[in-house]
N, CA and C atoms as a LAMMPS dump frame, in Angstrom:
ITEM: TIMESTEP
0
ITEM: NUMBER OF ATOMS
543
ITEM: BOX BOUNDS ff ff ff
-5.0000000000000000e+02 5.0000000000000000e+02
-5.0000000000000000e+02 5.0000000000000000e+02
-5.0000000000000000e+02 5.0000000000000000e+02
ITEM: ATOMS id mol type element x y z
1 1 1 N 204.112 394.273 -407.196
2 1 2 C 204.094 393.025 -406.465
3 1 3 C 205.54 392.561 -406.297
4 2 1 N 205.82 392.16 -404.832
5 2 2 C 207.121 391.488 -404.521
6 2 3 C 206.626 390.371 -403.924
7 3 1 N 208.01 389.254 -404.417
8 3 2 C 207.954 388.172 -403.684
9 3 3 C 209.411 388.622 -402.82
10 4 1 N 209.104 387.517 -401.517
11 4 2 C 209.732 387.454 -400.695
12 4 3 C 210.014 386.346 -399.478
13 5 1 N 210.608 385.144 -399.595
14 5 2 C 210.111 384.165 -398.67
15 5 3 C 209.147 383.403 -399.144
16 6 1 N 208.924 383.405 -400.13
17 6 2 C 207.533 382.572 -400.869
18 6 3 C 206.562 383.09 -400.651
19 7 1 N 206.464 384.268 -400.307
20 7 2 C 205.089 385.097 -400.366
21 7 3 C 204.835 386.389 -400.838
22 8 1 N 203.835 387.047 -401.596
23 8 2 C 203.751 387.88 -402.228
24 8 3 C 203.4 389.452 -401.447
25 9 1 N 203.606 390.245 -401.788
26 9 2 C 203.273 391.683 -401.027
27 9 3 C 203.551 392.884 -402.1
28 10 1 N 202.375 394.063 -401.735
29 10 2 C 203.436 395.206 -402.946
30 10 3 C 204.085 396.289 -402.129
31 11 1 N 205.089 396.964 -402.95
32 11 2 C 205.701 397.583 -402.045
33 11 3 C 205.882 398.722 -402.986
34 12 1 N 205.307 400.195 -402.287
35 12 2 C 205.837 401.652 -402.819
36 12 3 C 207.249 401.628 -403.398
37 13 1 N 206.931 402.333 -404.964
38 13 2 C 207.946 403.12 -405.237
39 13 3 C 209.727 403.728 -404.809
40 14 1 N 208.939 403.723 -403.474
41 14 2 C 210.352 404.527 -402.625
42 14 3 C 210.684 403.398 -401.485
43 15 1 N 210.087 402.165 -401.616
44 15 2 C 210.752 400.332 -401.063
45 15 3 C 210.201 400.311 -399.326
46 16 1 N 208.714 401.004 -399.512
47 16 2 C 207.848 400.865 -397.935
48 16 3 C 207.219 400.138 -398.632
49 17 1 N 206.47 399.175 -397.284
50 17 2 C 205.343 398.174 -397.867
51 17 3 C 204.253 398.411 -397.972
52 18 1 N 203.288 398.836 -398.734
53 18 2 C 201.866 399.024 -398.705
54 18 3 C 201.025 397.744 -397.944
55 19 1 N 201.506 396.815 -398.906
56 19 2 C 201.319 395.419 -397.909
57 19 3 C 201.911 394.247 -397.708
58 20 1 N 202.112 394.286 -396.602
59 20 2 C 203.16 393.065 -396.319
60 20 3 C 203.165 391.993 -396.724
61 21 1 N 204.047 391.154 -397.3
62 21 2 C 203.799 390.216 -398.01
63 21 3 C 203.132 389.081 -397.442
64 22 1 N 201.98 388.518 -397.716
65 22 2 C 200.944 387.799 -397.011
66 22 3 C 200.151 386.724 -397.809
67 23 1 N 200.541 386.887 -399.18
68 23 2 C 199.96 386.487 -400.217
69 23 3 C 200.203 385.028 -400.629
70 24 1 N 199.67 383.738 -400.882
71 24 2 C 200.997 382.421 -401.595
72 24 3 C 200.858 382.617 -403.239
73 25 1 N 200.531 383.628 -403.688
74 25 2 C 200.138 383.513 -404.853
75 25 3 C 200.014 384.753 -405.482
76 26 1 N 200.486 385.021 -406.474
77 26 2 C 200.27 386.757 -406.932
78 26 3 C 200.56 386.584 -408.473
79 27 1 N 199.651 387.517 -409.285
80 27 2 C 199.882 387.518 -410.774
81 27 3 C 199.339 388.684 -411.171
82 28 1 N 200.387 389.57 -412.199
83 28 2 C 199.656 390.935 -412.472
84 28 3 C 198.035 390.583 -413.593
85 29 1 N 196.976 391.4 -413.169
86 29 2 C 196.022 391.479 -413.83
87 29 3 C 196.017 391.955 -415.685
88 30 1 N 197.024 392.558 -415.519
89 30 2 C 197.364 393.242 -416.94
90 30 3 C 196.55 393.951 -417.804
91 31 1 N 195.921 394.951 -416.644
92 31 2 C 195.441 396.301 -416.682
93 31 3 C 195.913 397.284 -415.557
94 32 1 N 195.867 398.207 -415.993
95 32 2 C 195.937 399.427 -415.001
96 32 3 C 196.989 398.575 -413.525
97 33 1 N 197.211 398.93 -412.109
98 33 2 C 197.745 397.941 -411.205
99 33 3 C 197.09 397.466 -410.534
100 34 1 N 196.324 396.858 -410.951
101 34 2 C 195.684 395.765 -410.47
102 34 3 C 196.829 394.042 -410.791
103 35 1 N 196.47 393.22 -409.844
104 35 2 C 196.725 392.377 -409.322
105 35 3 C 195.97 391.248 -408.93
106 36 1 N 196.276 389.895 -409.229
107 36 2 C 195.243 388.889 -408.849
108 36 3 C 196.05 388.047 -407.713
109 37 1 N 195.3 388.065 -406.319
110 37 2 C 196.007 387.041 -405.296
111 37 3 C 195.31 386.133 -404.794
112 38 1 N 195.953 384.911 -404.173
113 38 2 C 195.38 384.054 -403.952
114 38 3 C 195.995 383.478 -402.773
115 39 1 N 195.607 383.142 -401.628
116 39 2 C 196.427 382.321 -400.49
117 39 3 C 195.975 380.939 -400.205
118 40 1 N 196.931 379.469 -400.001
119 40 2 C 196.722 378.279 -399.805
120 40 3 C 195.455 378.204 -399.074
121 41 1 N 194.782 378.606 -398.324
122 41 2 C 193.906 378.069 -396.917
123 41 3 C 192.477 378.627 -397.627
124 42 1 N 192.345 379.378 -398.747
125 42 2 C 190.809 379.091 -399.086
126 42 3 C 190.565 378.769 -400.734
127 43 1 N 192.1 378.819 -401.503
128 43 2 C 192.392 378.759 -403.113
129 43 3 C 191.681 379.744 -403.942
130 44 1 N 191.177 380.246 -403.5
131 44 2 C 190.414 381.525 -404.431
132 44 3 C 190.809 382.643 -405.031
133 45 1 N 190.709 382.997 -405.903
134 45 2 C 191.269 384.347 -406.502
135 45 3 C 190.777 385.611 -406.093
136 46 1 N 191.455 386.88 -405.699
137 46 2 C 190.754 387.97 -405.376
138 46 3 C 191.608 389.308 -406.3
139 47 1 N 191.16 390.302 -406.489
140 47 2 C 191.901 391.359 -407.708
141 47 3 C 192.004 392.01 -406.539
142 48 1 N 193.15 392.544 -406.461
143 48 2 C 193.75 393.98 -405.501
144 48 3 C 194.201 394.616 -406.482
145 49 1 N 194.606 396.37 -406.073
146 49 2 C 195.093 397.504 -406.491
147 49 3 C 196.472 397.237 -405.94
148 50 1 N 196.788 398.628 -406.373
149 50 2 C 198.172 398.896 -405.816
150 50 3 C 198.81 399.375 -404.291
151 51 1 N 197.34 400.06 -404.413
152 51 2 C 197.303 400.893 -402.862
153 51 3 C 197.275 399.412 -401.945
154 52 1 N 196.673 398.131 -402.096
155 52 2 C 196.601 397.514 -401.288
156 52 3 C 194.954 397.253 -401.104
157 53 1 N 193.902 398.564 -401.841
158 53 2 C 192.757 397.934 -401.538
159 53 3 C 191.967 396.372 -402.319
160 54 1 N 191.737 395.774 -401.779
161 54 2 C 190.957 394.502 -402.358
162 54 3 C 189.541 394.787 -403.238
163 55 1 N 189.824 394.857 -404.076
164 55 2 C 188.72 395.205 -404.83
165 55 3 C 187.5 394.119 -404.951
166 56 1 N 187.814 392.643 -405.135
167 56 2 C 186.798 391.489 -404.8
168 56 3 C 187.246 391.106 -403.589
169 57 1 N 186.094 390.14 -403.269
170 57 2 C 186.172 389.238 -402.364
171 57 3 C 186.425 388.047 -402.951
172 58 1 N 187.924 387.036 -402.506
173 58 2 C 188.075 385.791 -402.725
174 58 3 C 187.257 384.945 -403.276
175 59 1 N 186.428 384.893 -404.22
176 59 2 C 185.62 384.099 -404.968
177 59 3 C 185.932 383.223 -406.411
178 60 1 N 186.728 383.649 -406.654
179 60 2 C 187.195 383.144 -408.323
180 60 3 C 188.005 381.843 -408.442
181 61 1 N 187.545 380.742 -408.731
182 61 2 C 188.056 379.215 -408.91
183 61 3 C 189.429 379.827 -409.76
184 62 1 N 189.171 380.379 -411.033
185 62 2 C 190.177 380.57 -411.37
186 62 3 C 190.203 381.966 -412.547
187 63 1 N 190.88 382.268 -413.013
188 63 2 C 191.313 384.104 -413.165
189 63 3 C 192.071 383.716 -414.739
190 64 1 N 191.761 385.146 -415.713
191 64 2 C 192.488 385.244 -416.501
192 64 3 C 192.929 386.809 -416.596
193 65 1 N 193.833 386.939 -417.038
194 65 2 C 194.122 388.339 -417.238
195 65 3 C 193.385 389.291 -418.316
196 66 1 N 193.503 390.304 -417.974
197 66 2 C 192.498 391.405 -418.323
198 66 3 C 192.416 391.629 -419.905
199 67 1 N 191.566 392.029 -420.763
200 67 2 C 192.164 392.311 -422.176
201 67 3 C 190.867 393.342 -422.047
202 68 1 N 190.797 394.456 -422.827
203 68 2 C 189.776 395.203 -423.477
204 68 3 C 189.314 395.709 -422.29
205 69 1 N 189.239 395.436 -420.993
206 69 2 C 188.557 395.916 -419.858
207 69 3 C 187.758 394.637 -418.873
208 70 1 N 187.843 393.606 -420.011
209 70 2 C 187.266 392.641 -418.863
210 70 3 C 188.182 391.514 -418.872
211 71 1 N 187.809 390.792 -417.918
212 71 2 C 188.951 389.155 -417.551
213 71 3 C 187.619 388.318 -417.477
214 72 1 N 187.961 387.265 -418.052
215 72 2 C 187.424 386.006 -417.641
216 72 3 C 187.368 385.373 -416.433
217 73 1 N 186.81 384.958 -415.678
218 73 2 C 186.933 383.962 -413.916
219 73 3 C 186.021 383.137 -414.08
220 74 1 N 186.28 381.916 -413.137
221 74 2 C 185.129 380.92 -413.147
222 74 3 C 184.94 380.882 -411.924
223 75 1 N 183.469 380.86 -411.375
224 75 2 C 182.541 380.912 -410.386
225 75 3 C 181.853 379.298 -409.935
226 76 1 N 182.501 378.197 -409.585
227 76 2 C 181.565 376.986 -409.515
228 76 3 C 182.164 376.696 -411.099
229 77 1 N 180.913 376.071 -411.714
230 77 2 C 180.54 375.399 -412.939
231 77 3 C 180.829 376.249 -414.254
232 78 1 N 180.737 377.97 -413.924
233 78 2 C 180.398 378.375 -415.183
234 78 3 C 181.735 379.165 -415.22
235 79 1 N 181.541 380.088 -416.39
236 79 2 C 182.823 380.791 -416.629
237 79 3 C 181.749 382.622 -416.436
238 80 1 N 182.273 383.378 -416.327
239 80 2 C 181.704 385.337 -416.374
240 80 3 C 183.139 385.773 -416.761
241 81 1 N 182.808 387.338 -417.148
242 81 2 C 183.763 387.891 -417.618
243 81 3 C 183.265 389.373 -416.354
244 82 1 N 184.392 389.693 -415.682
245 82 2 C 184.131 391.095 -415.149
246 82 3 C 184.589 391.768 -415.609
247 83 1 N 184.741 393.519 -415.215
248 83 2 C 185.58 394.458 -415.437
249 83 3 C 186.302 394.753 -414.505
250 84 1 N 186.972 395.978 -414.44
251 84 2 C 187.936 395.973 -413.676
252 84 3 C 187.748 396.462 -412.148
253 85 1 N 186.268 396.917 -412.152
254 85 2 C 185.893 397.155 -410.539
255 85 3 C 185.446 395.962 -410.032
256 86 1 N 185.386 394.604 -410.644
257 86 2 C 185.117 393.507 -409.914
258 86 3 C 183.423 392.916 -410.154
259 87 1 N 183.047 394.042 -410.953
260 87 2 C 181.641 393.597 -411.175
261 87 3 C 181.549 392.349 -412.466
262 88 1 N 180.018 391.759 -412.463
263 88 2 C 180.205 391.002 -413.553
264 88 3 C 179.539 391.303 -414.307
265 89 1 N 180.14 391.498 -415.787
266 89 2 C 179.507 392.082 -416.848
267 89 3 C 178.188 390.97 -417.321
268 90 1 N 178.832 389.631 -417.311
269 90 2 C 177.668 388.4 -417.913
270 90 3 C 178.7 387.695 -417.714
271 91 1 N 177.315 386.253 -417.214
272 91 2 C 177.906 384.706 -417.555
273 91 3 C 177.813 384.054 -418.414
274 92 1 N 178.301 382.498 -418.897
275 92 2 C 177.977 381.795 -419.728
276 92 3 C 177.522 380.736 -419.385
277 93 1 N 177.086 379.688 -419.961
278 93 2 C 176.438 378.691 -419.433
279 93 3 C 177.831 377.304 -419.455
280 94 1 N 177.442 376.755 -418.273
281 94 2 C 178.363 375.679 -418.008
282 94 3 C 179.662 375.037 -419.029
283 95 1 N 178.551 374.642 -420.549
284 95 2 C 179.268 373.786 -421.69
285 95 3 C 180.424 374.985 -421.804
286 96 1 N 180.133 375.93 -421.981
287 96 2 C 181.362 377.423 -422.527
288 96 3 C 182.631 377.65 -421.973
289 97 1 N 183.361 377.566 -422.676
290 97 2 C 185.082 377.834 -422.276
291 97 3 C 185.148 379.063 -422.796
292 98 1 N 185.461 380.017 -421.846
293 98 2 C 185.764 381.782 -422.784
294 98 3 C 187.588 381.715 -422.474
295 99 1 N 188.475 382.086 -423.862
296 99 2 C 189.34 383.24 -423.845
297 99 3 C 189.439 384.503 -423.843
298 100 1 N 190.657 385.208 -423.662
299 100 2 C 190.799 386.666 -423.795
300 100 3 C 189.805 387.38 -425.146
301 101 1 N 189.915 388.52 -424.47
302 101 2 C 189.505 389.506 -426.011
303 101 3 C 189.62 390.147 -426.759
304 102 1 N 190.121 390.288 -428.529
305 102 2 C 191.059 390.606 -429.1
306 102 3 C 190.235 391.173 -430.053
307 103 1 N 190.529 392.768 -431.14
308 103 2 C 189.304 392.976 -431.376
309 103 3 C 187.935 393.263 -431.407
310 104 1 N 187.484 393.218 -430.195
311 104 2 C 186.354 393.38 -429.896
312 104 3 C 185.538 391.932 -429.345
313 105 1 N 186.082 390.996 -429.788
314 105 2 C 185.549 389.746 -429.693
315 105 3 C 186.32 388.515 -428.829
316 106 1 N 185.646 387.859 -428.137
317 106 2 C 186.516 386.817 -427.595
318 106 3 C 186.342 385.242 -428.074
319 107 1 N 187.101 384.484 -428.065
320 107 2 C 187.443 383.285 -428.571
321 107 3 C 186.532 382.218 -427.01
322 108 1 N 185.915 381.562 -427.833
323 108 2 C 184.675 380.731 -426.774
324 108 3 C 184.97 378.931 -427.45
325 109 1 N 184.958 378.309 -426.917
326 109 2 C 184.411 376.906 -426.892
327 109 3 C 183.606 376.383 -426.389
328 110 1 N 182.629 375.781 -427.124
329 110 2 C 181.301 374.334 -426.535
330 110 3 C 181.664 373.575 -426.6
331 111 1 N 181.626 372.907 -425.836
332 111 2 C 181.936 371.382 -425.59
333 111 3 C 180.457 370.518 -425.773
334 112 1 N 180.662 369.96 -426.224
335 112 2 C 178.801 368.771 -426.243
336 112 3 C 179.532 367.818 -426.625
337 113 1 N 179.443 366.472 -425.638
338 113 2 C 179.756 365.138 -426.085
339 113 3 C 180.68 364.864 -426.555
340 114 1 N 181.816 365.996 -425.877
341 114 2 C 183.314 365.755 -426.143
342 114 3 C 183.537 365.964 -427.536
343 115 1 N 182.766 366.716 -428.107
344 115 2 C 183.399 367.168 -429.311
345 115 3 C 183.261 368.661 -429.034
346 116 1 N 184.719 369.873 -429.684
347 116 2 C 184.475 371.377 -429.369
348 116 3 C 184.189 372.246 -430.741
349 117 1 N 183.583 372.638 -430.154
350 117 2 C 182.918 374.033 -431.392
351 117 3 C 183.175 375.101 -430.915
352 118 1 N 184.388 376.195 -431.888
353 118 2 C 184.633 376.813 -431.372
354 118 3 C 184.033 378.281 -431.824
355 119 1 N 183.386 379.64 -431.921
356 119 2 C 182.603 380.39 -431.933
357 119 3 C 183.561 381.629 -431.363
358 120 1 N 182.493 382.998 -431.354
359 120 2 C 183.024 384.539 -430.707
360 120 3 C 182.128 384.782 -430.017
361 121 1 N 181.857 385.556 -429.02
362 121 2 C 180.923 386.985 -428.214
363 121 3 C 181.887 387.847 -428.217
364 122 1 N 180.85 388.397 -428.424
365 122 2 C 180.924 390.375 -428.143
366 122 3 C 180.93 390.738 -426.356
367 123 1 N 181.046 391.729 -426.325
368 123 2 C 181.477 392.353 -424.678
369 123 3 C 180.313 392.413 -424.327
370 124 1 N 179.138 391.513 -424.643
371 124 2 C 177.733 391.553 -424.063
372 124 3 C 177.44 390.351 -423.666
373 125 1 N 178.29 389.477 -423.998
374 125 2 C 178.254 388.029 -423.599
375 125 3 C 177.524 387.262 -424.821
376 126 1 N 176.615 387.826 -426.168
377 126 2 C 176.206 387.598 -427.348
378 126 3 C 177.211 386.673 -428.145
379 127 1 N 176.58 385.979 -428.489
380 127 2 C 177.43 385.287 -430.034
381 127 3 C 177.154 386.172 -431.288
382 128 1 N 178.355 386.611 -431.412
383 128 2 C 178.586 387.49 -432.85
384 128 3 C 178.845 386.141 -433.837
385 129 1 N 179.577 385.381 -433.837
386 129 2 C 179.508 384.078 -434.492
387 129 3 C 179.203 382.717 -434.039
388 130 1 N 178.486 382.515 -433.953
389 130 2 C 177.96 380.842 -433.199
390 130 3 C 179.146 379.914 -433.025
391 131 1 N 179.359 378.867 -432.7
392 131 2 C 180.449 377.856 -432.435
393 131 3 C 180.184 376.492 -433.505
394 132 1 N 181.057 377.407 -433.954
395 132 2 C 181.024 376.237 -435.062
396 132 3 C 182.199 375.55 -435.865
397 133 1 N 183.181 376.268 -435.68
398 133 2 C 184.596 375.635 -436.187
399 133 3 C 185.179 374.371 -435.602
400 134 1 N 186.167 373.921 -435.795
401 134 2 C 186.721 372.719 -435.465
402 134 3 C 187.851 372.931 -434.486
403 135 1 N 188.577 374.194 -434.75
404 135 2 C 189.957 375.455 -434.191
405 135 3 C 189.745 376.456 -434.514
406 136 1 N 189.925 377.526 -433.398
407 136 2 C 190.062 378.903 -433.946
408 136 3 C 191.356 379.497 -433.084
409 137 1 N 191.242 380.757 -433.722
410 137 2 C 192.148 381.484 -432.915
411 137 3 C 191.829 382.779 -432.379
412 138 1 N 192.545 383.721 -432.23
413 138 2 C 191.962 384.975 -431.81
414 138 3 C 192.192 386.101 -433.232
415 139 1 N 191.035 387.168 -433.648
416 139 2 C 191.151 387.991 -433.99
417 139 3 C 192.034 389.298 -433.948
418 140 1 N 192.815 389.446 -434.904
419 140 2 C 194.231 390.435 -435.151
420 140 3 C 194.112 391.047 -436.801
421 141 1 N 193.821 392.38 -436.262
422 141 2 C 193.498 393.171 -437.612
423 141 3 C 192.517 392.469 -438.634
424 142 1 N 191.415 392.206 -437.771
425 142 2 C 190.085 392.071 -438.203
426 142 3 C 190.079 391.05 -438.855
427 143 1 N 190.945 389.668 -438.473
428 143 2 C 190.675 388.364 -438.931
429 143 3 C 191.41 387.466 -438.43
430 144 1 N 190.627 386.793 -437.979
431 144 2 C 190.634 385.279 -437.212
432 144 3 C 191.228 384.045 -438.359
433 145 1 N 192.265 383.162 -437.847
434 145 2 C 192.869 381.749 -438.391
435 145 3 C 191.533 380.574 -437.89
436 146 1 N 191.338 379.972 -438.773
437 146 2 C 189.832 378.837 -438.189
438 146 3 C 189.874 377.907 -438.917
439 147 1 N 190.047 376.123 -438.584
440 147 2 C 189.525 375.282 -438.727
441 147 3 C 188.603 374.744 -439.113
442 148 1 N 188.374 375.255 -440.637
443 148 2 C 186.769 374.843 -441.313
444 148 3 C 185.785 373.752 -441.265
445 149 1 N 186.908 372.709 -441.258
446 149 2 C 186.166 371.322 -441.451
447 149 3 C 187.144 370.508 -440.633
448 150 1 N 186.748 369.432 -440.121
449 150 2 C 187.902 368.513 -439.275
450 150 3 C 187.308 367.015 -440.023
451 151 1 N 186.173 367.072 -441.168
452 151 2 C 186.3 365.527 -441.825
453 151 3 C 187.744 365.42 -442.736
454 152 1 N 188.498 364.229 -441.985
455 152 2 C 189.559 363.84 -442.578
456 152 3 C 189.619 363.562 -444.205
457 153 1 N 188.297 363.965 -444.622
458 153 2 C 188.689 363.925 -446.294
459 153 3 C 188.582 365.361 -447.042
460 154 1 N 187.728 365.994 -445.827
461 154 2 C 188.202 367.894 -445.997
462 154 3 C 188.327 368.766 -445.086
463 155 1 N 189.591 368.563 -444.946
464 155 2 C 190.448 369.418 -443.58
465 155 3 C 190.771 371.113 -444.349
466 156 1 N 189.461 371.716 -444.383
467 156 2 C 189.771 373.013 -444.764
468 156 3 C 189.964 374.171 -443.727
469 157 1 N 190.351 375.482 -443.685
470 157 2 C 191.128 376.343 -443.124
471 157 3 C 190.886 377.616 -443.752
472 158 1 N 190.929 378.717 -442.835
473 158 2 C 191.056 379.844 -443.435
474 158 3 C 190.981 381.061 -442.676
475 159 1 N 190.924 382.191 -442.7
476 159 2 C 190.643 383.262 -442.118
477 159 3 C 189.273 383.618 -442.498
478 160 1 N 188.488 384.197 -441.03
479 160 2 C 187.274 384.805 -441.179
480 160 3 C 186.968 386.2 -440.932
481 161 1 N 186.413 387.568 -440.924
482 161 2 C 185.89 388.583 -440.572
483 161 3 C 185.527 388.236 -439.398
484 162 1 N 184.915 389.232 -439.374
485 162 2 C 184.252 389.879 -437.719
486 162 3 C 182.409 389.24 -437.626
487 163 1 N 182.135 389.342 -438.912
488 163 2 C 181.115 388.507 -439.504
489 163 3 C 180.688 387.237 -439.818
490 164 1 N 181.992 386.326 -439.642
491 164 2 C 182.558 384.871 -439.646
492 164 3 C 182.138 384.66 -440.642
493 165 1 N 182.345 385.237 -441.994
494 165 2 C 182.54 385.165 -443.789
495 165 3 C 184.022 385.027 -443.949
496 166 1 N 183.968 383.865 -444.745
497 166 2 C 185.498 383.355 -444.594
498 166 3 C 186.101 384.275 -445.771
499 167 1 N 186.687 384.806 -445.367
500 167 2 C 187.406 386.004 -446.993
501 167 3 C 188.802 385.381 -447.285
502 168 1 N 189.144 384.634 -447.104
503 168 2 C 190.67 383.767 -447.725
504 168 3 C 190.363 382.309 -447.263
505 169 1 N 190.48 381.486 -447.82
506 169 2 C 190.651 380.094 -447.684
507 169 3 C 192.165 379.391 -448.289
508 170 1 N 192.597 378.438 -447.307
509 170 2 C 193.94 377.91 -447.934
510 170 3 C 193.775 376.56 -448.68
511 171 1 N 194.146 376.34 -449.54
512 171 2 C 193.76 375.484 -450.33
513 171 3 C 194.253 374.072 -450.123
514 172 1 N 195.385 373.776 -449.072
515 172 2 C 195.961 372.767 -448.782
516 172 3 C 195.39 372.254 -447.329
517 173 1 N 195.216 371.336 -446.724
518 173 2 C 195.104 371.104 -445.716
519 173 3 C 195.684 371.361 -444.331
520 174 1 N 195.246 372.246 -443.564
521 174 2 C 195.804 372.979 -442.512
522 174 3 C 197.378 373.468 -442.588
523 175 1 N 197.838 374.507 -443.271
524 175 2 C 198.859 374.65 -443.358
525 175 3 C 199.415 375.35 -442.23
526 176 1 N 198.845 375.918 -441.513
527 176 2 C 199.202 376.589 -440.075
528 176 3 C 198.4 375.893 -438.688
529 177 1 N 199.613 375.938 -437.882
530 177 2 C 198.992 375.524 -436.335
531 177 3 C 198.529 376.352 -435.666
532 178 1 N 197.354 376.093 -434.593
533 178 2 C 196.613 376.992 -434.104
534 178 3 C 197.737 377.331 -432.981
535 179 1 N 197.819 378.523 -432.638
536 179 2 C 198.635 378.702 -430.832
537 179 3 C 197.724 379.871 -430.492
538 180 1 N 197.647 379.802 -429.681
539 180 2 C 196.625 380.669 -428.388
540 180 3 C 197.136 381.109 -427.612
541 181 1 N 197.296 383.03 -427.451
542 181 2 C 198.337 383.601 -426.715
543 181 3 C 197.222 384.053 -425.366
């Protein structure tokens, strides 16, 4: 992907254009070369290749980059996760905020009544752990940082498995901040 003039296009190896830059918007997918574009006049996200073919049709409110084989997009109201030919593996239901997927598992939030619970699925769209923390983070060498409790008289913390069995707990009150890559 090149910019050029404020608009995006990719261009061969040897500096011909596969496609002319036409794009207001371009971000690598971060798989294989694939590419997510988007132009002012309909705001939608669409995944292209390298060659230039369009693999979706302009549909995606909004796009995350690829992890494990699938990306997150939101459709309307809800959030799906596709793969990389554009199909959709599964949706979630409205309340659900999905992140990337790390591990095997991706980092989800419920929202109900403005309070968030945060939970995992598996690449089936399943809850491997229900939503239930206060903060989480993403899974790295088979254990997740999580927000046990958020009552201000026990603000506990700890790392969980893949099983969401907390196998270390910190004994002080949140000694680490959550960041979300």
């Amino acid at each position: 992907m090149v910019e050029t003039d404020s608009l995006w296009g990719i261009i061969s190896v040897d500096g011909h254009w596969i496609v002319p830059p036409k794009y207001d918007y371009a971000c690598r997918a971060w798989v294989g070369d694939l590419a997510w574009i988007r132009t002012k006049s309909d705001e939608k996200w669409s995944l292209i290749g390298s060659d230039g073919k369009v693999i979706t049709e302009r549909k995606f409110d909004e796009m995350d980059a690829f992890s494990e084989g699938l990306a997150a997009v939101k459709m309307g109201d809800r959030y799906a996760f596709i793969d990389t030919t554009g199909t959709v593996v599964f949706t979630l239901e409205p309340e659900y905020y999905p992140m990337h997927f790390s591990d095997g598992l991706a980092l989800v939030v419920q929202t109900i009544d403005s309070t968030d619970r945060w939970g995992y699925i598996n690449k089936k769209g399943k809850w491997v752990i229900p939503p239930q923390f206060s903060d989480a983070n993403h899974f790295h060498g088979g254990l997740a940082y999580v927000i046990l409790s958020d009552d201000p008289k026990d603000r506990r913390s700890g790392y969980i498995n893949h099983r969401g069995q907390v196998v270390w707990q910190f004994k002080d009150k949140y000694p680490i901040e959550i960041w979300r890559f």
